[in-house]
N, C-alpha and C positions, 0 to 999 in steps of 0.2 A: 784064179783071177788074172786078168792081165795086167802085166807091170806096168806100163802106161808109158810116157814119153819121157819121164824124168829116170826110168831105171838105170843105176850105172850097172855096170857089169862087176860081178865079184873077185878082186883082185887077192890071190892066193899068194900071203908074204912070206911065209915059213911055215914051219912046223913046231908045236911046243916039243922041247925034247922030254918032258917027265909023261908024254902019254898023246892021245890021238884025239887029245880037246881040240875045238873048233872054238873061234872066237864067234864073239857075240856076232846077233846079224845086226844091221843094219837098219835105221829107221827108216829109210825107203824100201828095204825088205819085209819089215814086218808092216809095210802099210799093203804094201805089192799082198800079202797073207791075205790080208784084212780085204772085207767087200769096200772099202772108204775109196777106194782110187774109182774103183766103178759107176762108186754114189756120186765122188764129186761130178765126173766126168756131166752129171744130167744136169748139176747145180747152172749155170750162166742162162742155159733154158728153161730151168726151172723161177728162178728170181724174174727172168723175165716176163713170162707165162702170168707169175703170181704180182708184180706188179703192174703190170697192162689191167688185171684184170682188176684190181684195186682200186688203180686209178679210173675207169672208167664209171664205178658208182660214184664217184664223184660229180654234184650237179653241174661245181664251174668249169667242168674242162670236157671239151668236146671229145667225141670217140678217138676223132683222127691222131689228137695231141697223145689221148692219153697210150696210143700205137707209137708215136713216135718216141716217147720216152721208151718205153716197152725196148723198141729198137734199141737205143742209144743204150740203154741197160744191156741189153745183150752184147754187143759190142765192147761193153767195158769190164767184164769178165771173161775170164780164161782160168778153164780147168788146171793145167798145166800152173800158175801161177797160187790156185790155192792150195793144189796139191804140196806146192814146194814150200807156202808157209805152214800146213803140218808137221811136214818134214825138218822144215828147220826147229821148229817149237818141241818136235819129240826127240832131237837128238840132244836139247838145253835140257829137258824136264824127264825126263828118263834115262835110268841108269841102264848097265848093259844088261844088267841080269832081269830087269822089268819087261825088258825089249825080248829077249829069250821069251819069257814065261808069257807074252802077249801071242808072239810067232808061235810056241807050244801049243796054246790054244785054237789059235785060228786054223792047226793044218791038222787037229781032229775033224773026224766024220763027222760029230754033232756041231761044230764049228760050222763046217763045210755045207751042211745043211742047211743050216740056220740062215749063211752067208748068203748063197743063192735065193732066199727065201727075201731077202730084205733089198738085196739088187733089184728083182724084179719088180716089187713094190715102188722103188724107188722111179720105174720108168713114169713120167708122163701120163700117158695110153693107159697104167691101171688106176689113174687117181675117181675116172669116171664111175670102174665098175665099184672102186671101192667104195664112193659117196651110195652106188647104188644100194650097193649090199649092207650098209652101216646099219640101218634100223633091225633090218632081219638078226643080222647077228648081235645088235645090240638085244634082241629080244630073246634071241638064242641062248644068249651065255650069261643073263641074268642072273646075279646072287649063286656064279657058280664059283669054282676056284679058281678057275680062268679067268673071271672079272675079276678075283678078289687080289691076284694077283699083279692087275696090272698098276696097282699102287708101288709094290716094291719095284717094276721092272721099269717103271716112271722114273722115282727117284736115283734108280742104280743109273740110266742112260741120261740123264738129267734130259730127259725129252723136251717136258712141258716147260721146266724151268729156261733153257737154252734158246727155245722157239720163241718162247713173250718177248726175252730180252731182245732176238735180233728183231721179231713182226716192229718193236717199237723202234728201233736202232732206224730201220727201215723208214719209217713214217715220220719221223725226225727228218731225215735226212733228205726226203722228196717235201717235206712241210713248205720249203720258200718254191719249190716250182708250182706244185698247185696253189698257195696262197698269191703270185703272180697273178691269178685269172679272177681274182675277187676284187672287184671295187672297195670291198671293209674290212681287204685281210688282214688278221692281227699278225702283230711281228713274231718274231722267231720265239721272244721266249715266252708267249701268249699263248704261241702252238705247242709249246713245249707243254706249257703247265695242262691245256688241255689234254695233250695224249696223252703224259705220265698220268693224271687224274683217270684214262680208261684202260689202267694196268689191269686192273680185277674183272673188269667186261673182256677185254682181250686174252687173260687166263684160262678164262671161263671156255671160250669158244677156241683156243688154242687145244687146250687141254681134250677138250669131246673129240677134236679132229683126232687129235692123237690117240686115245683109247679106239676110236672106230677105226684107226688105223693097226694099230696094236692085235685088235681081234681078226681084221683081216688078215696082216701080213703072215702073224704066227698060225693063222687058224690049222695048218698040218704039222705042226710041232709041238709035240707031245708035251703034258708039263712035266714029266722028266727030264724032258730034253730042255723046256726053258728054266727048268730051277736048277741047269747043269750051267747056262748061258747068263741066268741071275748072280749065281755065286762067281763064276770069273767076274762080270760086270762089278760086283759089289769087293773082289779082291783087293789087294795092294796094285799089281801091276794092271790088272782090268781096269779098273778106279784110275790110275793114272793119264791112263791110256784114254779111257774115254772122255775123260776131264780135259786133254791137249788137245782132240782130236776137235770135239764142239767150240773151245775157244778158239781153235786157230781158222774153223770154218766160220767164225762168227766174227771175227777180224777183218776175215779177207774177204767179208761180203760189205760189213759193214762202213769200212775205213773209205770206200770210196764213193760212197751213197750221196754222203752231203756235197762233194765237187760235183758228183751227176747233178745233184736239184739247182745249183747254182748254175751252171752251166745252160740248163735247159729254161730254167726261169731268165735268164739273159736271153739266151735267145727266143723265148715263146713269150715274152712278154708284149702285151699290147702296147703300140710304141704312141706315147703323149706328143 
């Protein structure tokens, strides 16, 4: 993985004298392990990508508006900034020895694997062929242990859970720029009661993306190899680990959403 732009360099303070222990690493080390520095790197394109694209099923806002937010979203993240609220969250929320046994894992072969396997998923460019391929393999791996497994491997990365909470965080937060373009828009917390009200519709269509994502991403990863990636996932320090890692990337997408929609509903508002 590459360390990415927040890496510091490993400052060597001494030596233990009872023996040739090495101190713990480093939460920007064991992120630098981890494929997460690679993933975020796609995040500000990807938010942007998915809310352009959002926005323009919408019937009151024209194509162009719903590019210009698209833009102004892209603009108002940086990789580099969410990577460092992980960073911060894993150095409060994990001890040293979690942070070992996190970095233990990730620099196994079946780690290393697996890693590469979820990077490249992560780009952009394969979200096309995976919508393609979603039926075939959904037809494919029917009622096998493959399907039956991706319950556990769900709840162990809190996928489905993680994705509702921010798709709505999200929709909250752009609610007053598209309600701007409506002659009858309800207020803020009319929009609210409406989208918390399509939690279980939003589940529902979250949750399929992720399963068809799940059977593409793993499709060459053996189930030994993911009920080797389930058990770290479901450990003490995996469990930690991926528990900081989705709330801190669910912060730092989310925390600045609703200053976007304000921002843009001021300015794209039709002026009386």
């Amino acid at each position: 993985m590459k360390l990415g732009t927040l890496v510091k360099p490993l400052l060597i303070t001494g030596l233990i004298i009872a023996g040739p222990a090495m101190a713990a690493p480093s939460a920007q080390q064991v992120l630098a392990a981890s494929p997460v520095d690679d993933i975020v790197e796609r995040y500000p394109a990807m938010m942007s990508e998915g809310i352009r694209e959002g926005l323009k099923r919408s019937p009151q806002l024209p194509p162009m508006v719903a590019d210009t937010i698209g833009y102004v979203v892209s603009n108002s993240f940086r990789a580099a900034d969410i990577e460092q609220q992980i960073v911060k969250n894993l150095e409060r929320d994990l001890s040293g020895k979690q942070l070992e046994a996190v970095e233990g894992w990730y620099k196994t072969p079946v780690a290393r694997k697996i890693s590469a396997v979820e990077i490249a998923a992560s780009d952009p460019a394969a979200w096309q062929q995976m919508q393609a391929k979603a039926a075939e393999l959904g037809k494919k791996y029917k009622g096998t242990d493959r399907a039956r497994m991706f319950e556990r491997f769900d709840r162990a990365a809190r996928a489905t859970e993680s994705a509702v909470d921010t798709t709505i965080a999200v929709q909250l937060g752009l609610a007053t720029a598209m309600a701007a373009f409506s002659p009858d828009s309800a207020n803020y917390d009319e929009l609210k009661r409406k989208i918390e009200n399509q939690r279980n519709a939003i589940r529902g269509v979250v949750e399929q993306q992720i399963y068809d994502s799940y059977l593409h991403t793993y499709e060459k990863i053996s189930m030994q190899e993911m009920g080797l990636y389930i058990d770290f996932l479901e450990s003490g320090p995996g469990s930690a680990f991926s528990k900081t890692v989705t709330q801190s990337i669910q912060q730092a997408i989310t925390d600045p959403i609703e200053s976007i929609g304000n921002q843009m509903a001021r300015f794209l508002a039709p002026q009386k």
